[in-house]
C-alpha positions as semicolon CSV with decimal commas, in nm:
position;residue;x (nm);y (nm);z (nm)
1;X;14,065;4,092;1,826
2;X;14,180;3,996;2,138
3;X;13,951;3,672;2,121
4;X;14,166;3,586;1,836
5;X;14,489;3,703;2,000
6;X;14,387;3,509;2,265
7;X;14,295;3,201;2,084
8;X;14,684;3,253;1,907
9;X;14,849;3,246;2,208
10;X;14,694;2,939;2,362
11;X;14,738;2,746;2,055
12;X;15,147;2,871;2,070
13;X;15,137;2,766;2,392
14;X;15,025;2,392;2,331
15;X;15,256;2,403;2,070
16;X;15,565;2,507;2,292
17;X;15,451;2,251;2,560
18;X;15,474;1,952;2,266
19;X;15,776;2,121;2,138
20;X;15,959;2,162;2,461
21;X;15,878;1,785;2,553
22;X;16,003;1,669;2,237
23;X;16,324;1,846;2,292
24;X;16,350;1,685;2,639
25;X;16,239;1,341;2,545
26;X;16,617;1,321;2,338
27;X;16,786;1,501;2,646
28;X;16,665;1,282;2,936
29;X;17,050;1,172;3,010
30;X;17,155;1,546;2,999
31;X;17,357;1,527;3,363
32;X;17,504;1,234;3,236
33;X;17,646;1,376;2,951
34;X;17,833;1,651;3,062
35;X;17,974;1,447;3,338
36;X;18,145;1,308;3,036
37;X;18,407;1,464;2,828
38;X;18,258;1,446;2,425
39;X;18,402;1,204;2,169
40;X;18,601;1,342;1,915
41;X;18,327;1,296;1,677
42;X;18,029;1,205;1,748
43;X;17,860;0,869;1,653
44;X;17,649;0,903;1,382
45;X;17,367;0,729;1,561
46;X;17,362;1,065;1,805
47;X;17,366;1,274;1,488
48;X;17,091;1,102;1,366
49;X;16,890;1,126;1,706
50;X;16,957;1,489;1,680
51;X;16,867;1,530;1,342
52;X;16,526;1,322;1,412
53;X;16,431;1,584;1,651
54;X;16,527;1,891;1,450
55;X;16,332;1,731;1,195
56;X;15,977;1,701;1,446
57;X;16,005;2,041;1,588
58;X;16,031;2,188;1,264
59;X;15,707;2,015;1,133
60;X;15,551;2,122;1,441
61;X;15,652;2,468;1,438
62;X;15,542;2,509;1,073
63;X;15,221;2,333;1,074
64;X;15,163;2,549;1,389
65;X;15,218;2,877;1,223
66;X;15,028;2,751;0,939
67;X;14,722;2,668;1,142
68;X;14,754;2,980;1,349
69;X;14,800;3,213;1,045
70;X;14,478;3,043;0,912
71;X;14,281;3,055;1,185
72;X;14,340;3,355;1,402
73;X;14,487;3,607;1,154
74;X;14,235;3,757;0,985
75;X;14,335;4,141;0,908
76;X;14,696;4,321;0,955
77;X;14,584;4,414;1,330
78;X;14,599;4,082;1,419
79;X;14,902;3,932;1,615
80;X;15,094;3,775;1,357
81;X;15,149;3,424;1,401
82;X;15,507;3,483;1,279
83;X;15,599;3,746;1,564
84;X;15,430;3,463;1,793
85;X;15,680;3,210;1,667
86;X;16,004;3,471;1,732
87;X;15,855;3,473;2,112
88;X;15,821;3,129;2,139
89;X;16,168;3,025;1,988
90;X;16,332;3,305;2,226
91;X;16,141;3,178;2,530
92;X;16,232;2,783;2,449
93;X;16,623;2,885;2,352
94;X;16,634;3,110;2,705
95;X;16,506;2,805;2,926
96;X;16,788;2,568;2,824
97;X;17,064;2,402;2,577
98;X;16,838;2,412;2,264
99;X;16,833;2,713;2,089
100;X;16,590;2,815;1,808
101;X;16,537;3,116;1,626
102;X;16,340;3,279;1,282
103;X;16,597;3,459;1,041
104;X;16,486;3,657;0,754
105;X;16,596;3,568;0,415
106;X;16,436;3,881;0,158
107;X;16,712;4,114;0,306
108;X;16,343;4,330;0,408
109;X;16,317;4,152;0,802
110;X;16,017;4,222;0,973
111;X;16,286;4,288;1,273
112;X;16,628;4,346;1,232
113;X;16,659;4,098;1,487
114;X;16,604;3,826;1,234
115;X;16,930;3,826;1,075
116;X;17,167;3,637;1,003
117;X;17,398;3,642;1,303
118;X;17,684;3,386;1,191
119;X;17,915;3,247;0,899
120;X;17,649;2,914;0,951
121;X;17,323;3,142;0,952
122;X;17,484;3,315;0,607
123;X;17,620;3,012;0,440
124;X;17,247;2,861;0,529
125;X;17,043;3,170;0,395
126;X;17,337;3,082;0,036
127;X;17,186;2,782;-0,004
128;X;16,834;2,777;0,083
129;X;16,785;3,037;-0,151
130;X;17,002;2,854;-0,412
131;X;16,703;2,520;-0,374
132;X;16,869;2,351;-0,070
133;X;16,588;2,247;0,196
134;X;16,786;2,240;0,450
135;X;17,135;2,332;0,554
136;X;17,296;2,196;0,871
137;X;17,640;2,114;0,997
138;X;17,781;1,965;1,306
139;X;17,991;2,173;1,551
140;X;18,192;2,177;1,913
141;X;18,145;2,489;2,134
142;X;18,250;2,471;2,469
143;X;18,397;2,080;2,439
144;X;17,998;1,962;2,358
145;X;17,899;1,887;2,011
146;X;17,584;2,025;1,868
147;X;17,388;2,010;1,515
148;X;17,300;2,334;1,398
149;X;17,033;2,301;1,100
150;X;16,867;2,590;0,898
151;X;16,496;2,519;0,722
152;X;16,383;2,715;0,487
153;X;16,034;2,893;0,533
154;X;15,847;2,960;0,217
155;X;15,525;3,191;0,177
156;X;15,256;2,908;0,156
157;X;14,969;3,136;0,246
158;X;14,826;3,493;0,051
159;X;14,779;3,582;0,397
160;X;15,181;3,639;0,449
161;X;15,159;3,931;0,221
162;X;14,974;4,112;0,469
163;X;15,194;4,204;0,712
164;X;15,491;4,120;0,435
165;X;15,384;4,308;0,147
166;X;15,745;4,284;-0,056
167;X;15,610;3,874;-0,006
168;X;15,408;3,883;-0,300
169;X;15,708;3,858;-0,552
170;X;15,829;3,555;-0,394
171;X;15,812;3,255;-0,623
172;X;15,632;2,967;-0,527
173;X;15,857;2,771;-0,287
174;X;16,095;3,060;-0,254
175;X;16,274;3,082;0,116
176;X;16,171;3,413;0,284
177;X;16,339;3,284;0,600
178;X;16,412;2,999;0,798
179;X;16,425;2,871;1,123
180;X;16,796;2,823;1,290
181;X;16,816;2,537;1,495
182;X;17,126;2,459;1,721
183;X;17,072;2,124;1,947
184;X;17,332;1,928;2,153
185;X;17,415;1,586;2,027
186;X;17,391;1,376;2,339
């Protein structure tokens, strides 16, 4: 087991290295920025940027916890690749501006740390579960615009119902959580 766990963590920890670089490669003009007060709006082109870049993190941190899942969880003693994603997204939303963070969505979380925490967060859960893909919305906190997005997380794997036995009922492409992403629009 600890092989495997071992194995798990490296493979998070590539992950969080490609992750963390994509995040920087759309904040390279971060000093810049907040030498300068924000726009009233933002232009759409910096939405989109954003967007972009909520939209390759997510595949990576999916495909990630897919491939870890598959390949190094093998029995319920295993680290779950899951619990490895909540430490990754807290260690990459304490080391800067990004923030990123796995919220349950069955109302059964795995921690009660996975909650929704916000009107956005709750609103989001609303509407993934009602078929949406994704949820986001652009905001202003602290005079610096941001995109916060929600993507749902289905079970795609039997192996979920391991650790997540009240998983099993889920319909096929049902949300039992999503990621909450908050990134500044630069």
């Amino acid at each position: 087991m600890k092989k495997r766990y071992a194995l798990a963590v490296c493979v998070l920890g590539v992950a969080s290295v490609v992750a963390v670089s994509a995040f920087m490669s759309g904040s390279a003009n971060v000093a810049k920025a907040e030498e300068k007060a924000p726009a009233a709006k933002p232009s759409k082109a910096a939405v989109e940027r954003s967007r972009k870049s909520v939209q390759t993190l997510d595949n990576i941190f999916k495909q990630t916890i897919v491939l870890v899942t598959d390949k190094y969880v093998h029995d319920e003693d295993d680290f779950a690749a899951g619990s490895a994603a909540v430490l990754l997204f807290k260690n990459i939303s304490e080391s800067g501006d990004n923030k990123v963070r796995l919220i349950d969505a069955t109302g059964e979380p795995y921690d009660d740390e996975n909650v929704a925490k916000d009107d956005f967060e709750r609103e989001g859960l609303k509407r993934l579960k009602a078929g949406d893909q994704l949820y986001e919305q652009v905001v202003s906190k602290d005079g610096k615009h941001q995109l916060r997005t929600l993507t749902a997380v289905p079970v795609v794997m039997k192996k979920c119902v391991m650790c997540h036995e009240h998983y099993g009922d889920a319909k096929k492409g049902e949300p039992i959580g999503a990621i909450s992403y908050t990134v500044p629009i630069e």
